[in-house]
C-alpha positions in Angstrom: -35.3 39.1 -25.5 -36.9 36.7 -23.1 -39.5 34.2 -24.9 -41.7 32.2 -22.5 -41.8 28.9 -23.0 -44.5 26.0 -22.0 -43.8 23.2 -19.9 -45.5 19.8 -20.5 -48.8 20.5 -19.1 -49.0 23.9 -21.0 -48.4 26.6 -18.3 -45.3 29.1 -18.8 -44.4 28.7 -14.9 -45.2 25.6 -13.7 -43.7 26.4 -9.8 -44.8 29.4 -9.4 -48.5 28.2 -9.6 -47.9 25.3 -8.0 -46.5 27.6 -5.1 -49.9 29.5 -5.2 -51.6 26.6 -5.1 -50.4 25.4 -2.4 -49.9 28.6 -0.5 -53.8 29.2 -1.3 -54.7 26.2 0.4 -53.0 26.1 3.3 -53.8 29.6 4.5 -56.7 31.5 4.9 -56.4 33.9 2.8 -58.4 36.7 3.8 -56.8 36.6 7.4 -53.7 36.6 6.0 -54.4 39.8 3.9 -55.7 41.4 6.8 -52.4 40.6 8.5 -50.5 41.9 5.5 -52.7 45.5 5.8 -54.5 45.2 2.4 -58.4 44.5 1.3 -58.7 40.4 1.4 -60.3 40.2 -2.4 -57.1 42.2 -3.6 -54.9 40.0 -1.9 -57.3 36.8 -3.5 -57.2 38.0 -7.0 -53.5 38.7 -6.9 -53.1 34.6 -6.1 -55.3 33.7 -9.3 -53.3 32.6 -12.4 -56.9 33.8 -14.2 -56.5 37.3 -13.0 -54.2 39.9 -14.3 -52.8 41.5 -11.2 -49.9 39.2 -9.3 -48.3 39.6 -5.9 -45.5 42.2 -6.1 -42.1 41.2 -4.5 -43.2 43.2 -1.5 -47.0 40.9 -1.6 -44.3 37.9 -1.4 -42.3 38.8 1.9 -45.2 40.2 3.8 -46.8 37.1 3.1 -44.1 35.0 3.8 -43.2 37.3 7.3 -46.9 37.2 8.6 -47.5 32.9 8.0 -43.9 31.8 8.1 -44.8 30.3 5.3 -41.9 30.8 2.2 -44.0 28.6 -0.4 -44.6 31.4 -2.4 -40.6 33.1 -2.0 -39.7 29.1 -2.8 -42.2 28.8 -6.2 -40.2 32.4 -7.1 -36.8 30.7 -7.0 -37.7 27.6 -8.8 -38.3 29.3 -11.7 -34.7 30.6 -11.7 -33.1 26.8 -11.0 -32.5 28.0 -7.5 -33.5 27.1 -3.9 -33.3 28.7 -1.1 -33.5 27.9 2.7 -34.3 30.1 5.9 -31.3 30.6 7.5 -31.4 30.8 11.5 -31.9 33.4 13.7 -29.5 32.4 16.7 -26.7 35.0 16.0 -24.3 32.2 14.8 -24.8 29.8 17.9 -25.6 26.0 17.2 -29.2 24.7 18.4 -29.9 22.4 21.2 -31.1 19.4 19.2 -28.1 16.7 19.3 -26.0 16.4 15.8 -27.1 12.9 15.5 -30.7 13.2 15.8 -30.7 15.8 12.9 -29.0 13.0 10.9 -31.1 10.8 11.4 -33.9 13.2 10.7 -32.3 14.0 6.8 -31.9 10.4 6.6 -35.7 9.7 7.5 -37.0 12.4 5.8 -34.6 10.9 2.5 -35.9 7.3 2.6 -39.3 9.2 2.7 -38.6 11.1 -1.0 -36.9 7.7 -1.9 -40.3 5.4 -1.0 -42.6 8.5 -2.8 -40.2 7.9 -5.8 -40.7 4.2 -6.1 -44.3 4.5 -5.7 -44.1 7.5 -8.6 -42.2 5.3 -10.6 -44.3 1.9 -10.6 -47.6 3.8 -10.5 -46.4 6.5 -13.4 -48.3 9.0 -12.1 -48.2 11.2 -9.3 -51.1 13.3 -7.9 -51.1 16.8 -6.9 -51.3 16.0 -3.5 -48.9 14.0 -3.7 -46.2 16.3 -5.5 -46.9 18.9 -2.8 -46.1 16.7 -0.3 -42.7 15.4 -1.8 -41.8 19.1 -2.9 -42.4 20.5 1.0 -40.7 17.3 2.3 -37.8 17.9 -0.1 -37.9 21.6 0.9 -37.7 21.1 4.5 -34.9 18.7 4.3 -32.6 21.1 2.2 -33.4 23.3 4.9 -32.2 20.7 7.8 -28.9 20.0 5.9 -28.3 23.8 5.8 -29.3 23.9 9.6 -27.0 20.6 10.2 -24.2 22.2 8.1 -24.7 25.5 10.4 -24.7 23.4 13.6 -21.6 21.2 12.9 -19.4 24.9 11.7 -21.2 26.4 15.1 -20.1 23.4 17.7 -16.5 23.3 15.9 -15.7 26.8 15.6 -16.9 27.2 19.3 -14.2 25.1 21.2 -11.0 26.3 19.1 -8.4 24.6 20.4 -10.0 21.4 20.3 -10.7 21.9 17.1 -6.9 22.7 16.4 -5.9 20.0 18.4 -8.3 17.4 16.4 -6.6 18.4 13.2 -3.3 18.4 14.6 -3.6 15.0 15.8 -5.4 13.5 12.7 -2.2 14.9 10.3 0.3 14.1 12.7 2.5 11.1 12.3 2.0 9.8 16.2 3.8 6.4 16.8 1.2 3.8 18.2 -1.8 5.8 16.7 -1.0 6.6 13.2 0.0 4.1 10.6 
């Protein structure tokens, strides 16, 4: 049988609010109930950790479909040791944006965690705002490795034989090239 347990700070799921948290204040949430089809104070009290009601699993993707926003779907997945990213729409084909710019995107984004780390670490404390900031930043970059990782298979799978030949040639024994 399942026994919740408390984290530090005394809540049984620490992501999961911090995912309505965050999802609360970065939408409006009456708007976005009216966009989901449902009264606006149901939709508010379902967010509250005080109330008894919760988003269903249905609450979760309608919310996440009509504000693009996955915060909530993420704070869900958290709680299981997972992570999830949106995968692209673009019916396997690789995006416009050049391989090395979204390189050097991961790598900015990275030495952004990094510097938020360091600062965590002298400091010893990190505020909410703070947390939410490295948490979506962290977010979004797993998402742009997954997108990276999808646009290097797309651009090498797309030209076959090159792709063949590349592989060829770096196995091969070629006098003058290999050593």
């Amino acid at each position: 049988m399942f026994k919740p347990h408390l984290d530090k700070f005394g809540t049984e799921y620490p992501h999961w609010e911090s995912a309505l948290a965050r999802f609360k204040a970065a939408h409006n949430q009456s708007d976005v109930a009216r966009a989901m089809g449902i009264k606006p104070q149901l939709w508010i009290n379902k967010l509250s950790v005080e109330q008894t009601g919760e988003p269903t699993v249905k609450n979760v993707i309608a919310a996440a479909r009509v504000t693009g926003d996955h915060t909530l779907v993420q704070g869900l997945l958290l709680e299981l040791d997972m992570s999830g990213i949106q995968l692209p729409k673009s019916n396997h084909a690789a995006s416009q944006t050049p391989l090395t710019h979204q390189a050097l995107e991961i790598t900015a984004t990275a030495g952004e965690l990094a510097r938020h780390a360091i600062e965590a670490q002298q400091t010893g404390q990190v505020n909410r705002q703070a947390r939410d900031q490295a948490v979506n930043r962290a977010t979004a970059m797993i998402g742009a490795l997954a997108l990276f990782v999808h646009d290097v298979e797309a651009r090498f799978h797309a030209i076959p034989g090159i792709t063949v030949a590349m592989d060829t040639l770096a196995s091969s024994v070629v006098p003058g090239l290999t050593g």
